[in-house]
matplotlib code that plots the C-alpha trace (Angstrom):
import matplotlib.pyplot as plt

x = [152.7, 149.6, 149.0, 149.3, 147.0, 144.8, 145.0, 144.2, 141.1, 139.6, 140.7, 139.2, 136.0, 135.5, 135.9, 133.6, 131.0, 131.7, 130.8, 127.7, 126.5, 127.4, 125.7, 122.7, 122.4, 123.0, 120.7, 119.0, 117.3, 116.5, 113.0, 112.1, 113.6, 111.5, 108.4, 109.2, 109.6, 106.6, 104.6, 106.1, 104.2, 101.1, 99.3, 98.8, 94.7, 94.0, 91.2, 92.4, 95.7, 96.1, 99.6, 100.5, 103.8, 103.3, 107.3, 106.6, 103.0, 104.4, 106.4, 103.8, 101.6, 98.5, 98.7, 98.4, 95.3, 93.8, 94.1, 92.5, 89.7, 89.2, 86.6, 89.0, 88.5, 87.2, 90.0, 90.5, 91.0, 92.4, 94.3, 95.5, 96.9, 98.3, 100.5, 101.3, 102.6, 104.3, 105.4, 104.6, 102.4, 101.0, 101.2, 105.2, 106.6, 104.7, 106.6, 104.8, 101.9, 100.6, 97.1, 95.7, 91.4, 90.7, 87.6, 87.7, 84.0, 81.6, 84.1, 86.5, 90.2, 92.7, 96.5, 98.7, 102.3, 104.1, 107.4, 107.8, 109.3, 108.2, 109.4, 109.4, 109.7, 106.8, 104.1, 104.7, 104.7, 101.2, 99.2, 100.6, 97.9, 95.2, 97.5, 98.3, 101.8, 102.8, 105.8, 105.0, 107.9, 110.3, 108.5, 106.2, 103.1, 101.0, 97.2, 95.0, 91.2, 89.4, 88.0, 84.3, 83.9, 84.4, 87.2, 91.0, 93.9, 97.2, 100.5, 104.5, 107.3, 109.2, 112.1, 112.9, 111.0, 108.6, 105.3, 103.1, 99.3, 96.0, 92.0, 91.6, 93.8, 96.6, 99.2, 102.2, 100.7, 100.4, 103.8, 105.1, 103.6, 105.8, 105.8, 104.6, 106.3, 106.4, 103.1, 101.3, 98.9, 102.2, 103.5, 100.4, 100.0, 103.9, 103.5, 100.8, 103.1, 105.5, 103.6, 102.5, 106.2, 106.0, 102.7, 103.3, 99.4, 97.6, 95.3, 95.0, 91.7, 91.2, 87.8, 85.3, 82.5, 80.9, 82.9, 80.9, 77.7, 79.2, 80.3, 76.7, 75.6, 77.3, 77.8, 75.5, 72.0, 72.2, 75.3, 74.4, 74.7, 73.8, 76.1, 78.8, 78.2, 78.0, 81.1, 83.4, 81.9, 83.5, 87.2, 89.2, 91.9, 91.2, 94.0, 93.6, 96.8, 97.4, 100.5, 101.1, 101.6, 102.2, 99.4, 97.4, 96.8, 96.4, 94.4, 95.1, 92.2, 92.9, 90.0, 91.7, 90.7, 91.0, 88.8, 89.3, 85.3, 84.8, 87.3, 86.4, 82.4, 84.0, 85.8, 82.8, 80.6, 83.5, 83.1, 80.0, 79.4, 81.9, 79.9, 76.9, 78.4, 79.9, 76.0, 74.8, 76.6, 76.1, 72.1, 70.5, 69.0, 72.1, 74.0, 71.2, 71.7, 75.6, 77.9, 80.0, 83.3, 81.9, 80.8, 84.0, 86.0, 83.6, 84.2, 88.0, 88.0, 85.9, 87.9, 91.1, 89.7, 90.9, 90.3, 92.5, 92.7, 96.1, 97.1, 99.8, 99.1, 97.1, 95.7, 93.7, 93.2, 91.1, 92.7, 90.6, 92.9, 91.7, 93.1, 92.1, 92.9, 92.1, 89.5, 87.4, 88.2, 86.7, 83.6, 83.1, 81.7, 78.4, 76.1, 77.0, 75.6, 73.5, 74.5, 71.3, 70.3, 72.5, 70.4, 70.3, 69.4, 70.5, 74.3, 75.8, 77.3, 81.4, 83.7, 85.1, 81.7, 81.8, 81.7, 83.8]
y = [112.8, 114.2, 116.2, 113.4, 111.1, 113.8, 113.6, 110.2, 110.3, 112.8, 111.2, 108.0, 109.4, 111.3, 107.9, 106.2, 108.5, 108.7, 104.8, 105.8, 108.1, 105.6, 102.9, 104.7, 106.2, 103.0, 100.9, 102.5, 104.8, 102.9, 101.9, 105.4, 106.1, 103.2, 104.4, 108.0, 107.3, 104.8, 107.8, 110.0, 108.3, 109.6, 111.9, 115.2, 114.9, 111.6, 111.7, 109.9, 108.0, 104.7, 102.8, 100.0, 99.2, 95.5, 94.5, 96.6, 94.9, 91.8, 92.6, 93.0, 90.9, 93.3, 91.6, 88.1, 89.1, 90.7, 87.3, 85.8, 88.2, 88.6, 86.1, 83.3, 83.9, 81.1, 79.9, 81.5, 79.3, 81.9, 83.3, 79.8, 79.2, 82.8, 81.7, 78.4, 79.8, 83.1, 82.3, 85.6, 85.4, 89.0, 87.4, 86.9, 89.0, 92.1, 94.8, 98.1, 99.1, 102.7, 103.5, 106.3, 106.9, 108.9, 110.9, 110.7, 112.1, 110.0, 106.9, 106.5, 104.4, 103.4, 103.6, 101.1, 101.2, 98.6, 97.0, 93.4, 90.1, 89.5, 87.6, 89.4, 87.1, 84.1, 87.1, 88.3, 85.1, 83.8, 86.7, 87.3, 85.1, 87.4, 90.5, 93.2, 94.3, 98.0, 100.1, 103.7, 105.9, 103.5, 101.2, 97.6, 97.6, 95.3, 95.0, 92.0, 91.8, 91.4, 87.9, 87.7, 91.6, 93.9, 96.2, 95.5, 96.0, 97.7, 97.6, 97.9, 96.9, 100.5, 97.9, 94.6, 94.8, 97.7, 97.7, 100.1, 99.1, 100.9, 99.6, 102.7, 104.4, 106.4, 104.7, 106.0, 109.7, 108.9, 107.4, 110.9, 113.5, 115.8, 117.4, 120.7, 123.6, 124.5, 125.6, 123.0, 119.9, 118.0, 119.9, 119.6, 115.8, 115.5, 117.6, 115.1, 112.2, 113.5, 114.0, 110.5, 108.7, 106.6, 105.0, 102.0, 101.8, 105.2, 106.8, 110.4, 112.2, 115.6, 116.4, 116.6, 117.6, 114.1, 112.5, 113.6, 112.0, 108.9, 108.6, 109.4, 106.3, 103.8, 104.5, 102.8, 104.1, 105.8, 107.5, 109.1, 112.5, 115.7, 118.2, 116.1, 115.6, 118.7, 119.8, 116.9, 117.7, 121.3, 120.1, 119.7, 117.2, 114.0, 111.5, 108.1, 106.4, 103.3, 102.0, 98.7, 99.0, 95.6, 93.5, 96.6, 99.2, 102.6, 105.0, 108.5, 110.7, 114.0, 116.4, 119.7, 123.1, 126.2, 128.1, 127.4, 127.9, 124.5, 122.7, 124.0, 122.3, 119.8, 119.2, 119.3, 117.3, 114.2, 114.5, 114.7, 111.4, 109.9, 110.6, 109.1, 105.7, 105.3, 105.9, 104.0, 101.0, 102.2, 101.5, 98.4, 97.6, 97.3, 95.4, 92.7, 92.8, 92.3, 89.7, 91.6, 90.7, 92.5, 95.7, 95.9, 95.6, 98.4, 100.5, 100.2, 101.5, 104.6, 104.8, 105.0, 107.8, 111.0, 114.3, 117.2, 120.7, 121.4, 124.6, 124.5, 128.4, 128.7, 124.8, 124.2, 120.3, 117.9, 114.8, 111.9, 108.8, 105.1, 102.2, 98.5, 95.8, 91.8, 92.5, 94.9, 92.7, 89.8, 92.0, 92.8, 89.4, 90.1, 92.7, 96.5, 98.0, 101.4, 104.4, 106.8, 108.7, 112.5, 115.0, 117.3, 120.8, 120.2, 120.8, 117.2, 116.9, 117.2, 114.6, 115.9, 115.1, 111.6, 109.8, 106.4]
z = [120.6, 121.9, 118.6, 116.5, 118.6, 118.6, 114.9, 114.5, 117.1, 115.0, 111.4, 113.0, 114.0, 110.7, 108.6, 110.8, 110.6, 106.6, 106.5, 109.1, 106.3, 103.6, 104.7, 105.7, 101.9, 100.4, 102.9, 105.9, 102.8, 99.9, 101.4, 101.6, 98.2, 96.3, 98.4, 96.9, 93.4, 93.4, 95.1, 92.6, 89.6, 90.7, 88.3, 89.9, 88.6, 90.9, 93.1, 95.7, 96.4, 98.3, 99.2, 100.9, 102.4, 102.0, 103.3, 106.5, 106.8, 106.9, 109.7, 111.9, 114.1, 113.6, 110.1, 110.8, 112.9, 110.4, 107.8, 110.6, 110.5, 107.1, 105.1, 103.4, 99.3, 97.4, 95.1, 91.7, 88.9, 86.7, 89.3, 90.5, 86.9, 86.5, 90.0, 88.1, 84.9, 86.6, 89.6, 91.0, 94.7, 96.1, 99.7, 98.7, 96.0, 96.4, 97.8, 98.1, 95.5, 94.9, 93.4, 91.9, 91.4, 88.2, 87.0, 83.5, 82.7, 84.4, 84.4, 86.8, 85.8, 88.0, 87.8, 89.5, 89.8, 92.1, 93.0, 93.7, 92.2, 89.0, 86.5, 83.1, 80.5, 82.3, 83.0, 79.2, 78.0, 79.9, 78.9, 75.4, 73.7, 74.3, 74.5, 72.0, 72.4, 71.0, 71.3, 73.1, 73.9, 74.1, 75.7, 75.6, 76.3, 76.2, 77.1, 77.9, 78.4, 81.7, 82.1, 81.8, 82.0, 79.1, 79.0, 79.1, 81.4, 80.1, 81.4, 81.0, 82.7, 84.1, 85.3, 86.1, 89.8, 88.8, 86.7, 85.8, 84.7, 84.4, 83.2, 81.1, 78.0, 77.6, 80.4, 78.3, 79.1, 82.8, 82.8, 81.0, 83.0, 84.3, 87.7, 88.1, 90.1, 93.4, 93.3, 91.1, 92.4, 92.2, 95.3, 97.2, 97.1, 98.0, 101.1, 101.9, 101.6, 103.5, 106.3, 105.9, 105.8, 109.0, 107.9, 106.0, 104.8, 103.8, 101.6, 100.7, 99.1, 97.1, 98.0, 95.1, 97.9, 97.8, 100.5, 103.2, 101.6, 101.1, 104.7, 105.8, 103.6, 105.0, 108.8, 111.1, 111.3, 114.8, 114.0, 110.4, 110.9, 108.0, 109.8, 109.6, 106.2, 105.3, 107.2, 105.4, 102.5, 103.2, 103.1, 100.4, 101.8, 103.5, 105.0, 106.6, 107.6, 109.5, 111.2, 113.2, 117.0, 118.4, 117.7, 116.8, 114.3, 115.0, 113.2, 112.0, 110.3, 108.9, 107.6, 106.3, 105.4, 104.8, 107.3, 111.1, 112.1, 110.0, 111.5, 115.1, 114.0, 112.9, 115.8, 118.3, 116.3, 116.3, 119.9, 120.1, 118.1, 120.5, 123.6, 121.9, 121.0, 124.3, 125.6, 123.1, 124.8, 127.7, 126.9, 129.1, 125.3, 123.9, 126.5, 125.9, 122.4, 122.3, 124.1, 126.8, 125.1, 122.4, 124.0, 125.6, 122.5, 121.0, 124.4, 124.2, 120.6, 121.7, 124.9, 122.8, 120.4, 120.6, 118.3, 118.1, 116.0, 114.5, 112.7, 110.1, 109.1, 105.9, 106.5, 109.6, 110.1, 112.7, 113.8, 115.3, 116.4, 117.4, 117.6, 115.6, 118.0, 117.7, 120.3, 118.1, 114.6, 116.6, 117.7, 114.3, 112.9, 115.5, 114.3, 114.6, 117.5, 116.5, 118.6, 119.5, 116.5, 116.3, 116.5, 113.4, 115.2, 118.4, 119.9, 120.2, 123.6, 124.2, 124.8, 127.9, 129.8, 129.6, 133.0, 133.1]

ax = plt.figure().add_subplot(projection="3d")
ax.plot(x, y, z, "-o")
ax.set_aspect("equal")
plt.show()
C-alpha cells in the first residue's frame, strides 16, 4: 500500500510539473519569444539598435509621469485621419517595436519592424492611392511617399500582427538576410540582447568612433569634457537600457572595450564628472540660480549614480547607473544647471571623496 501511494505521489508530482513546464512554454514565454524574433530581424550592418517594450511600459507608473513630462504634440491632421480610416492608435495597439540606424554612404535609412494590432486590409486600403504595390519574394509590398518631404516609406506585412517598413530601398533584402555563424556580427549583437532581456526599453550602438564627439556636443557647457570624448570614442560597444522601478526609471550605461587601461580612464573620469556636478550645486551661485526643489531633484540623481568596471574576459566594460525620478523630470522644465568646467590636463577628482 505504501508502494503504490508512493507511486502516485510521484506520478502526481511529475504531471504537475509537466503542466508547470507547459504553461510556462506556451504563456509565461511567448513575450520573450516575440521580443526575440522581432530582435532577430535586425540586419547584422545596423549602427545602432533601439527597442521598446511598449506592453511592459504601459505597465508602469514611471510612464504616466513621463506623458506628464513630455511637451503635449499639436494634433496631426494626417495622422488624425490615418487613426480615422485604420483604426490603429500607437498609444493602444502597439506592442513592442524594434529599430535599426543604417549607413548606406553618407545617408543613413531606418528599418522598422513591430508587432501590434493592425488591421490589414483598412491600412492597405488608406494608403493604396498613393502607393505602389509589388510582389517581392512572395510577398506585398507596398510603398507610399512621405507627406510634404521627398522620399517614400516602404513596407509589408510579415503577419497578421507584424510589419516590417523602412525610408530607404531594398526591404525585401533586409527581410532575407541570413544570420551569420557563431562568429559573425549576428552573434555579437545577440549576446548584446541577451544581456539586455529584463529591460523593456534599450538601445545598443556599434561604435563608428563618432559617439564620443557627439556626446561632447550636446552635454552642458561645464561638463563637456575632450578626454571623455576621446575615451568613448575608443569603444566599440555602447548600451543604454532603461527599466521601470516604481514610479522611476533606472538607468544602465555600458561603454565596452577591448583594453582594460581605457576602461579603468574611463572609469575615473565618470567619477570625476560626478564629484563636479555635485560641486557644481553645491556653488552659492548656483543655489541662487535654481529653485531648491530643483537642486535637490538634480542632487538625488547624482547621489543615486554609481559607476562600476566589470570584466567578462576578452570585453572589459564601465557601468554608470542613475536613476530618472518625477522629481528630476519636473526639474527639467527650469534651465540646466552648468557644472564647473572639467579640466582638460588636469586629474578630475574621485567619487569616493565627496563629503555629504
Amino acid at each position: 500500500m505504501r508502494k503504490r501511494t508512493l507511486v502516485g505521489t510521484v506520478a502526481a508530482v511529475i504531471a504537475a510539473g509537466a503542466v508547470v513546464l507547459y504553461a510556462y512554454q506556451r504563456w509565461g514565454d511567448s513575450g520573450s519569444s516575440a521580443r526575440n524574433d522581432v530582435l532577430g530581424q535586425m540586419p547584422p550592418d545596423a549602427g545602432a539598435v533601439l527597442f521598446l517594450d511598449v506592453d511592459a511600459l504601459r505597465q508602469s507608473p514611471f510612464l504616466a509621469e513621463l506623458y506628464k513630462w513630455a511637451p503635449q504634440p499639436k494634433a496631426d491632421p494626417d495622422y488624425s485621419q490615418f487613426l480615422q480610416s485604420t483604426g490603429f492608435n500607437y498609444e493602444r495597439d502597439l506592442h513592442r517595436v524594434s529599430v535599426a540606424l543604417l549607413k548606406r554612404g553618407r545617408n543613413s535609412q531606418l528599418f522598422v519592424v513591430a508587432d501590434g494590432r493592425f488591421d490589414q486590409r483598412k491600412i492597405a486600403a488608406y494608403l493604396s492611392p498613393s502607393g505602389v504595390h509589388e510582389n517581392q519574394g512572395g510577398r506585398e509590398i507596398l510603398s507610399v511617399p512621405l507627406t510634404g518631404r521627398a522620399g517614400r516609406i516602404t513596407f509589408t506585412f510579415l503577419r497578421n500582427d507584424r510589419i516590417a517598413l523602412t525610408n530607404g530601398d531594398g526591404l525585401e533584402a533586409l527581410l532575407s538576410a541570413k544570420p551569420g555563424g557563431a562568429n559573425s556580427d549576428s552573434e555579437a549583437w545577440r549576446e548584446r540582447f541577451r544581456r539586455l532581456a529584463g529591460s523593456p526599453v534599450f538601445a545598443v550602438v556599434r561604435q563608428d568612433a563618432a559617439a564620443g564627439a557627439a556626446l561632447s556636443a550636446q552635454a552642458p557647457g561645464g561638463l563637456r569634457s575632450p578626454q571623455l570624448s576621446v575615451l568613448i570614442d575608443q569603444l566599440p560597444w555602447i548600451t543604454i537600457a532603461g527599466k521601470p522601478e516604481a514610479d522611476r526609471m533606472r538607468i544602465v550605461l555600458e561603454g565596452e572595450g577591448a583594453a582594460d587601461t581605457n576602461t579603468r580612464q574611463l572609469s575615473d573620469v565618470l567619477n570625476g564628472l560626478l564629484v563636479l556636478a555635485e560641486a557644481g550645486l553645491s556653488d552659492q551661485k548656483m543655489r541662487r540660480q535654481l529653485p531648491p526643489e530643483a537642486r535637490e531633484a538634480y542632487l538625488e540623481l547624482l547621489k543615486s549614480a554609481d559607476v562600476s568596471q566589470i570584466d567578462r574576459g576578452e570585453a572589459k566594460s564601465v557601468r554608470l547607473i542613475f536613476d530618472l525620478t518625477p522629481r528630476f523630470l519636473e526639474a527639467a522644465r527650469t534651465a540646466m544647471p552648468v557644472a564647473p568646467a572639467a579640466p582638460e590636463n588636469k586629474t578630475l577628482p574621485n567619487k569616493s571623496t565627496i563629503r555629504n
